[in-house]
FINURO-460196 format. One line per 2 residues: for each residue x, y, z of N, C-alpha, C. Coordinates in nm, 2 decimals. Layout:
// residues N
X Y Z X Y Z X Y Z  ...
***
This chain:
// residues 102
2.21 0.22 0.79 2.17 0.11 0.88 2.29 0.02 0.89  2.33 -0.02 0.98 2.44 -0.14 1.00 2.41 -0.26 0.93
2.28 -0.31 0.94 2.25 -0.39 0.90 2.23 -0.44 0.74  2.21 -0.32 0.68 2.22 -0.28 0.54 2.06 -0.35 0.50
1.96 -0.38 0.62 1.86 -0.38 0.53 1.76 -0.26 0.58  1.66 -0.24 0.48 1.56 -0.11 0.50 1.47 -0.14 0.62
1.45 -0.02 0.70 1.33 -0.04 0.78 1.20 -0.09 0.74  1.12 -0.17 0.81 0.99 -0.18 0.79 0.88 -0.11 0.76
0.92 0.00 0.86 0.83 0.12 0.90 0.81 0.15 0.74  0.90 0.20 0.67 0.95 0.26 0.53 0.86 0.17 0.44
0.87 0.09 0.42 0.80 -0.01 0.33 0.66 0.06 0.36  0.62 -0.04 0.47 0.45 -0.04 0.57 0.42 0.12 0.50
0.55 0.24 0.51 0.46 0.38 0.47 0.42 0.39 0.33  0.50 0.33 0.28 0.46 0.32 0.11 0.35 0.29 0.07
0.31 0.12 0.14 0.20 0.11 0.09 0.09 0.15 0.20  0.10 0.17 0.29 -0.05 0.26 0.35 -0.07 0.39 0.30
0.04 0.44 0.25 0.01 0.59 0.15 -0.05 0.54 0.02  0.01 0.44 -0.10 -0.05 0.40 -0.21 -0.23 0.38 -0.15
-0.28 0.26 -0.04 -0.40 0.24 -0.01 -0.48 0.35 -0.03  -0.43 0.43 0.08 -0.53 0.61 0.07 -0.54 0.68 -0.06
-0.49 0.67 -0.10 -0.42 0.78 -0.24 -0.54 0.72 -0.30  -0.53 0.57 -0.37 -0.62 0.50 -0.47 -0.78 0.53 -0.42
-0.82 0.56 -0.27 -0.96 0.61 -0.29 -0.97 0.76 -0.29  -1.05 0.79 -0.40 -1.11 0.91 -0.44 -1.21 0.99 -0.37
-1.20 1.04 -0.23 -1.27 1.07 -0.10 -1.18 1.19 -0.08  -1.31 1.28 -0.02 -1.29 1.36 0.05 -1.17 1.36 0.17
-1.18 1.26 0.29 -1.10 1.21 0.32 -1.13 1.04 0.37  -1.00 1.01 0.38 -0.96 0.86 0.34 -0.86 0.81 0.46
-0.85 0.77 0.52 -0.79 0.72 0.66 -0.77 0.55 0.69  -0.67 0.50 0.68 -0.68 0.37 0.74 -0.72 0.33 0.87
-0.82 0.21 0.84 -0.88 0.15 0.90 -0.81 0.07 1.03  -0.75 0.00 0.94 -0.71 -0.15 0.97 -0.58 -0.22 0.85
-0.47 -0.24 0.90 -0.44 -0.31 0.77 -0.37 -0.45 0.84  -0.35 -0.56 0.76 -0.28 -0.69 0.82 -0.22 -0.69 0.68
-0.05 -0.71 0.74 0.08 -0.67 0.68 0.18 -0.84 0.68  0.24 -0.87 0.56 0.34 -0.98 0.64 0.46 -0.87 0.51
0.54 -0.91 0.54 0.70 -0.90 0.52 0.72 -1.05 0.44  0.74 -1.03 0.37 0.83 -1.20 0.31 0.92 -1.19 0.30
0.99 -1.11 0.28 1.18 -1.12 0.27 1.21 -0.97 0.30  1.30 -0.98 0.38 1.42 -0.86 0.40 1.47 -0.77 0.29
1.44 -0.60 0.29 1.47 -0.55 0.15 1.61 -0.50 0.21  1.69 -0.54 0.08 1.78 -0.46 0.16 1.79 -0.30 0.08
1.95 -0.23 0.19 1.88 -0.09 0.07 1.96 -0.12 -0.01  1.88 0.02 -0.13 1.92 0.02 -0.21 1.85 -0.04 -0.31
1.78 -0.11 -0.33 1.70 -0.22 -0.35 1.57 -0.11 -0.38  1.52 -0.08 -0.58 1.42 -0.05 -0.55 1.25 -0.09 -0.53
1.19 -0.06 -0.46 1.04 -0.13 -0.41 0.99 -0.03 -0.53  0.86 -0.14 -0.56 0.75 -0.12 -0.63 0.64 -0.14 -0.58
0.56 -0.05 -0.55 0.42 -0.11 -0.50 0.32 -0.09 -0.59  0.17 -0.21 -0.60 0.10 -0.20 -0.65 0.01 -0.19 -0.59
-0.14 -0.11 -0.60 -0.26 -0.16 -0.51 -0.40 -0.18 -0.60  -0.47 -0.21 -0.54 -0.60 -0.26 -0.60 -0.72 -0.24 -0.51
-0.85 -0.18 -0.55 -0.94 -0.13 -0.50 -1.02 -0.24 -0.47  -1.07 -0.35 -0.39 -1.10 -0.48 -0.38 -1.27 -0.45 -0.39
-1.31 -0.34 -0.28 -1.45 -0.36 -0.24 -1.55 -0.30 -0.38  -1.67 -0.30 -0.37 -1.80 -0.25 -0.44 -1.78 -0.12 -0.47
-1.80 -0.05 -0.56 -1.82 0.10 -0.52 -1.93 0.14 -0.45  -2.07 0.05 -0.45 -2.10 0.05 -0.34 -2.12 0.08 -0.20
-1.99 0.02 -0.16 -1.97 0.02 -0.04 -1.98 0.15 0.05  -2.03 0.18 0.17 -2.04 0.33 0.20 -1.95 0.27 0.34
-1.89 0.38 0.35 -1.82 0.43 0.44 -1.68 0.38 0.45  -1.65 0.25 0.39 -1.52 0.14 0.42 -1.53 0.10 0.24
-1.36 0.13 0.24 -1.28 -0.01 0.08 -1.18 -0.05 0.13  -1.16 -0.19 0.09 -1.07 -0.28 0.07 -0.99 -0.27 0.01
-0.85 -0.28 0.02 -0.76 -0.20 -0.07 -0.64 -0.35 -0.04  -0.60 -0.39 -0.13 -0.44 -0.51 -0.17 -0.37 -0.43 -0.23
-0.22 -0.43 -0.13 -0.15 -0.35 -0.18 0.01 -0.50 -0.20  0.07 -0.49 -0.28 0.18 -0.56 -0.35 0.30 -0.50 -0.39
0.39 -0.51 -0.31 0.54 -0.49 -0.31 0.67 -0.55 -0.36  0.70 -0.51 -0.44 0.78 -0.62 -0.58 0.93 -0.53 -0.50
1.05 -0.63 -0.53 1.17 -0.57 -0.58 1.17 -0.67 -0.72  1.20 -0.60 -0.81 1.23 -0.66 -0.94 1.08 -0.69 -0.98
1.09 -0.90 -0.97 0.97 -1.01 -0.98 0.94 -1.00 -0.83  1.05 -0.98 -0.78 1.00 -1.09 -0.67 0.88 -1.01 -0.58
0.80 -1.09 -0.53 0.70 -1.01 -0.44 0.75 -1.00 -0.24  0.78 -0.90 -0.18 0.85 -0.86 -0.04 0.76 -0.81 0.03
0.64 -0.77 0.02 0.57 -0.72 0.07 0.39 -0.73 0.06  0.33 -0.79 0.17 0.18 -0.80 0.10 0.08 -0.73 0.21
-0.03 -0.64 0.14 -0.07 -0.58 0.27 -0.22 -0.60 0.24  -0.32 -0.63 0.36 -0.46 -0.57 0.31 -0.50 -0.46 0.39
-0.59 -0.40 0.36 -0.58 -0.25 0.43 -0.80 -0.26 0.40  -0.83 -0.19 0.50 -0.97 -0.10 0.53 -0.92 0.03 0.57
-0.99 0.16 0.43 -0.99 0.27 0.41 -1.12 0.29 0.47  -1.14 0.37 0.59 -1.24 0.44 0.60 -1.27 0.55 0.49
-1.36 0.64 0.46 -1.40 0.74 0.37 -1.50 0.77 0.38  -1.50 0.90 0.37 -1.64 0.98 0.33 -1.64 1.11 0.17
-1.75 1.12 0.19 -1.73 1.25 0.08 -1.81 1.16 -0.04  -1.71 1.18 -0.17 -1.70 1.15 -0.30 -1.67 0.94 -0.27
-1.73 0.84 -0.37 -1.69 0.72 -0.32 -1.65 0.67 -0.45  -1.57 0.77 -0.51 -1.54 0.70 -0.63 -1.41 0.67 -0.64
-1.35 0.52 -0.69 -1.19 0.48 -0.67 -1.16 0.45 -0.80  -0.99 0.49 -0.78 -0.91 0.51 -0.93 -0.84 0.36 -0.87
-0.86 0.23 -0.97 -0.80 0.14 -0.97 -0.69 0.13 -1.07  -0.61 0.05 -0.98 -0.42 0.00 -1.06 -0.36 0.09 -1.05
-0.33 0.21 -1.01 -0.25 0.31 -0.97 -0.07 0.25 -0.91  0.02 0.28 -0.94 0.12 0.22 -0.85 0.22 0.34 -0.80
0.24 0.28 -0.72 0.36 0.43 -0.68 0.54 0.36 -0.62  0.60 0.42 -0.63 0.73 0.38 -0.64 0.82 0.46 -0.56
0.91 0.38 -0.51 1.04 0.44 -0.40 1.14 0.39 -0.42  1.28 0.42 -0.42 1.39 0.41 -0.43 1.46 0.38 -0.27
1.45 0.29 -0.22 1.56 0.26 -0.10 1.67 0.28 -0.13  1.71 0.38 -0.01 1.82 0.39 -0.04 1.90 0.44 0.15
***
């Protein structure tokens, strides 16, 4: 990239893949997510993402999923996300998954 910072798209994939992954469903599909950006990653720069299962297990059909994007401390990325689902409605919480920008 010229600009030497990472696409968005890249990030945004990270954590709408962590969101799905964390519910335990047959299948799992995003809903809906509302995304901000707080700072420019540049590359090279590795991202950390965290997410968290927010809703009830209760809940049928839809979870709420917070997903958190660290370089280092700092937090770059915040997302909330609705997982549609069916099947099995059981979710594996605190899971994190990790990328190396590069």
């Amino acid at each position: 990239a010229r600009t030497g910072i990472a696409r968005g798209h890249h990030i945004f994939a990270q954590a709408n893949s962590l969101a799905v992954a964390l519910i335990d469903a047959e299948v799992a599909l995003t809903a809906s997510a509302d995304i901000r950006f707080l700072r420019p990653v540049r590359i090279g720069e590795r991202c950390v993402a965290k997410g968290y299962v927010k809703s009830a297990p209760g809940d049928k059909g839809k979870a709420k999923v917070e997903v958190f994007t660290y370089v280092g401390e700092e937090l770059v990325f915040q997302g909330h996300f609705v997982v549609y689902r069916s099947g099995k409605h059981a979710e594996r919480v605190g899971d994190s998954s990790e990328t190396n920008r590069h």
